[in-house]
Structures are given as C-alpha cells and as structure tokens.
C-alpha positions as CSV (number, residue, x, y, z in Angstrom):
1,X,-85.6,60.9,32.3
2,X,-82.3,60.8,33.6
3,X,-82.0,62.2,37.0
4,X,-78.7,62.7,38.6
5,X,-78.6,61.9,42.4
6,X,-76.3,62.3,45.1
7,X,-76.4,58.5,45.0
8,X,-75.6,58.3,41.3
9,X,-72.4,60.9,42.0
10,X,-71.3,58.7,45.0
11,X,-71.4,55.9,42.6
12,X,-69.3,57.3,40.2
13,X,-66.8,58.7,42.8
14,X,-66.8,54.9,44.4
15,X,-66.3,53.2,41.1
16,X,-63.1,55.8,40.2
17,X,-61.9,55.0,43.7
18,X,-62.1,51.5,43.1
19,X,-60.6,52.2,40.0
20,X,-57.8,53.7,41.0
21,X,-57.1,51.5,43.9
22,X,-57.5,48.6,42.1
23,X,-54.7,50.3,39.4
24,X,-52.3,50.5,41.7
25,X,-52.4,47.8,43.9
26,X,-54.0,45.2,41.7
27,X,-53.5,45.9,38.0
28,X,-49.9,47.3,37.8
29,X,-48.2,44.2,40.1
30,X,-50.4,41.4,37.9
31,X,-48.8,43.5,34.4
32,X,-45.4,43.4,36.0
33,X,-45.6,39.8,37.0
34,X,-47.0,39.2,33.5
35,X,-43.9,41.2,32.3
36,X,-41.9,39.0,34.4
37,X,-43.0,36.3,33.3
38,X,-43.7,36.8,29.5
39,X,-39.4,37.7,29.7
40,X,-38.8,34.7,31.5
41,X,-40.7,32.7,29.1
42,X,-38.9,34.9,25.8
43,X,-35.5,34.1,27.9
44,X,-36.1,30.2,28.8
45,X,-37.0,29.9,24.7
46,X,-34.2,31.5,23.5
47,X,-31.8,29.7,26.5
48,X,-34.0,26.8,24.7
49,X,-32.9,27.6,21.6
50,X,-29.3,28.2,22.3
51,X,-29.3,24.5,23.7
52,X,-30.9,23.1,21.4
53,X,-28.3,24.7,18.2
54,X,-25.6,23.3,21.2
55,X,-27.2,20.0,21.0
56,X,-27.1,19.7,17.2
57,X,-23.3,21.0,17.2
58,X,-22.5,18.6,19.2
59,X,-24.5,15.7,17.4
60,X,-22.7,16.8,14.2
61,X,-19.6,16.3,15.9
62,X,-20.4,12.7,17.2
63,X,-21.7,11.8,13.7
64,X,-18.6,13.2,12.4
65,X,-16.8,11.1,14.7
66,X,-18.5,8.2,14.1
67,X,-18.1,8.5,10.1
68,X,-14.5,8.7,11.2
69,X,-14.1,5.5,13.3
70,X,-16.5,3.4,10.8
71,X,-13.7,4.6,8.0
72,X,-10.6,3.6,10.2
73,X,-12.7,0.4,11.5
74,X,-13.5,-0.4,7.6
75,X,-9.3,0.5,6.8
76,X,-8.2,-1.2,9.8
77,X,-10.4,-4.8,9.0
78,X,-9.2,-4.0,4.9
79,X,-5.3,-4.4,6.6
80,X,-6.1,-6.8,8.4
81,X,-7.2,-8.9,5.4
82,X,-4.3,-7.7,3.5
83,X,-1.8,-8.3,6.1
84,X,-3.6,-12.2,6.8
85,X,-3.6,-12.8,3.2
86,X,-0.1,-11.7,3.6
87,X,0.3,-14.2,6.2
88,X,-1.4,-16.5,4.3
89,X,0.9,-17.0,1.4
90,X,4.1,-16.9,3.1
91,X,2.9,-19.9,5.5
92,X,1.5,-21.4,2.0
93,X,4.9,-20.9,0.2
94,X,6.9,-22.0,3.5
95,X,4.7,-25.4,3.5
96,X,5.3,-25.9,-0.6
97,X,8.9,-25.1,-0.1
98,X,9.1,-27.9,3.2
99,X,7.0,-29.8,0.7
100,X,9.2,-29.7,-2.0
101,X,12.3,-30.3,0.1
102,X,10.3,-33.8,1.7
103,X,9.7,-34.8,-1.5
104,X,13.2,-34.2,-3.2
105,X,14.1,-36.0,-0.3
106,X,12.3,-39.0,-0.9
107,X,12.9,-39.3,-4.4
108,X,16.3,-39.3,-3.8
109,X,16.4,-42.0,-1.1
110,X,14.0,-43.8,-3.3
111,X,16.3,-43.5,-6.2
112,X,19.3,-44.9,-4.1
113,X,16.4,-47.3,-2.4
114,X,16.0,-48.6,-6.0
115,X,19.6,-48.7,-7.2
116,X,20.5,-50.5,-3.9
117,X,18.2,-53.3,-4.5
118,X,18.8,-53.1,-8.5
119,X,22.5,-53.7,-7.6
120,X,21.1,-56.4,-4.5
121,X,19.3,-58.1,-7.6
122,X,22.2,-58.2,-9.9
123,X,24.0,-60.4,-7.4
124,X,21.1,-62.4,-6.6
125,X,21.0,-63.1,-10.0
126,X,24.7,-63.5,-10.4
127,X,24.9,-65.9,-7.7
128,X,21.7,-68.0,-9.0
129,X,23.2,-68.1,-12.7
130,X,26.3,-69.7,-11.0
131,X,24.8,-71.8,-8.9
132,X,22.1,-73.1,-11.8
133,X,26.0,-73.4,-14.0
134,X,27.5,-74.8,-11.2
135,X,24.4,-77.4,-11.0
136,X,24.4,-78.3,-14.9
137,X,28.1,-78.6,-14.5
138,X,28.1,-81.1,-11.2
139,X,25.3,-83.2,-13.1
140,X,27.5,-83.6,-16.0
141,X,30.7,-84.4,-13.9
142,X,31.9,-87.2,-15.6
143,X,33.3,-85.2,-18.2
144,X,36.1,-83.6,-17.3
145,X,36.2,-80.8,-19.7
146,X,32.8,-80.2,-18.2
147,X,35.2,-79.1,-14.8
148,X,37.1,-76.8,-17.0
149,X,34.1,-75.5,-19.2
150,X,32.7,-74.5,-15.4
151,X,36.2,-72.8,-14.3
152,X,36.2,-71.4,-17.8
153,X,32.7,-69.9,-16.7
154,X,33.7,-69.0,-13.4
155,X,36.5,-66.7,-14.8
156,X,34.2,-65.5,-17.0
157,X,31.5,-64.5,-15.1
158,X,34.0,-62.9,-12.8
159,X,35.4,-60.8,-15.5
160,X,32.4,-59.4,-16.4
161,X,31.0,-58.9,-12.8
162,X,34.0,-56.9,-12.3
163,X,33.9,-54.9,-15.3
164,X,30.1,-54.0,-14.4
165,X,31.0,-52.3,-10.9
C-alpha cells in the first residue's frame, strides 16, 4: 500500500522548499504589486470621481451663466424694442408736426394765393364792366346825355370800387 521512501520525504521537503522560496520571493512581491496597484486603481477612481463632481460644478455654473446672459440678451433686445419704439414715435410725431406746419403753411399762402387773384378778378372785372359801359356809351355818342350818363357811371363805379377796398 502506501510505502514511504526516502524519495517520497525528499519530495515533500523539495516541494516545502519550493514553497517557501516561491512565498517569499515570488508570491509576497506579486500581492504587494497587486496591493499597489488595486490602491492606485481605488485612488485614480476616486481622483476620477472627484473630477468628475468638479466637472459637473463647473457645468452648473456655465449653465447658470448661460441662463443669466440668455435673460439679459432677452432684457437687453426687450429695451431695445422699447427704446426703438420710443424712437419711433418721436421721429413719427416730429414728421406730423413738420407736416402739419407744411401744410398750415400752404393753406395759408393758398388762402392769400386765392384772395390775391379774387381781388386780381374784381378789377378784371371792374375794368371789363367799364370798358363794355364805356363801349355802349361811345356807340351811342350822339347823344349827349349818353356822355354824362357815362361820367355819371364813371363816378359811380368809382364810388363803390372805393368803398369795397
């Protein structure tokens, strides 16, 4: 059955040798490099994660700041309107009021346009009734009271020429 031979017992001594050999040279450095390692891996995630909440501080910060300039952009075009609307009307209410004056203006030289040639027609039509009275009177020239009916017209017409300036 089982025999136990100096071979067997060298073996066994061999294999602990080994064992031990291997333990200390072999086993122990490959644990603490896996130590090493396995830290550097916890410390690079949680170096990871610190950057990373960093990284979404700051990206709340740019939204925030975005937010902020897209609410003074939206105020500042919302016064700009305003103050162009602003702009707007007095320009509008400067060109009425220019408007207003140009056309008070032209009334009134068309009014004195119009009395000017009313008054120009009154003594167009003055001096055509005399002439027309002075005609009828030459025509009947061989009366002579015709000669005095036309100074007697004359004076008349004068009198009321005068009395209508």
């Amino acid at each position: 059955m089982l025999r136990i031979d100096f071979n067997l017992v060298l073996t066994i001594i061999n294999l602990i040798v080994l064992y031990l050999i291997l333990r200390k040279f072999l086993f122990r450095p490959v644990m603490d490099i896996m130590e090493k390692r396995e830290k550097m891996i916890a410390d690079g995630i949680s170096h990871a994660s610190e950057e990373q909440d960093k990284a979404h501080a700051l990206k709340k910060q740019y939204e925030d700041a975005l937010n902020g300039a897209k609410e003074e952009s939206t105020k500042m075009i919302e016064q700009a309107k305003l103050d162009a609307k602003q702009e707007y009307n007095q320009i509008l209410n400067e060109a009425n009021e220019k408007a207003d004056k140009v056309m008070k203006t032209a009334r009134e030289s068309l009014n004195q346009e119009r009395e000017q040639a009313f008054d120009d027609m009154k003594a167009q039509v003055a001096g055509l009734a005399m002439d027309a009275a002075k005609k009828i009177l030459l025509e009947n020239a061989d009366n002579i009271s015709g000669v005095n009916a036309y100074d007697q017209f004359l004076k008349d017409a004068g009198d009321s020429h005068d009395s209508e300036e």
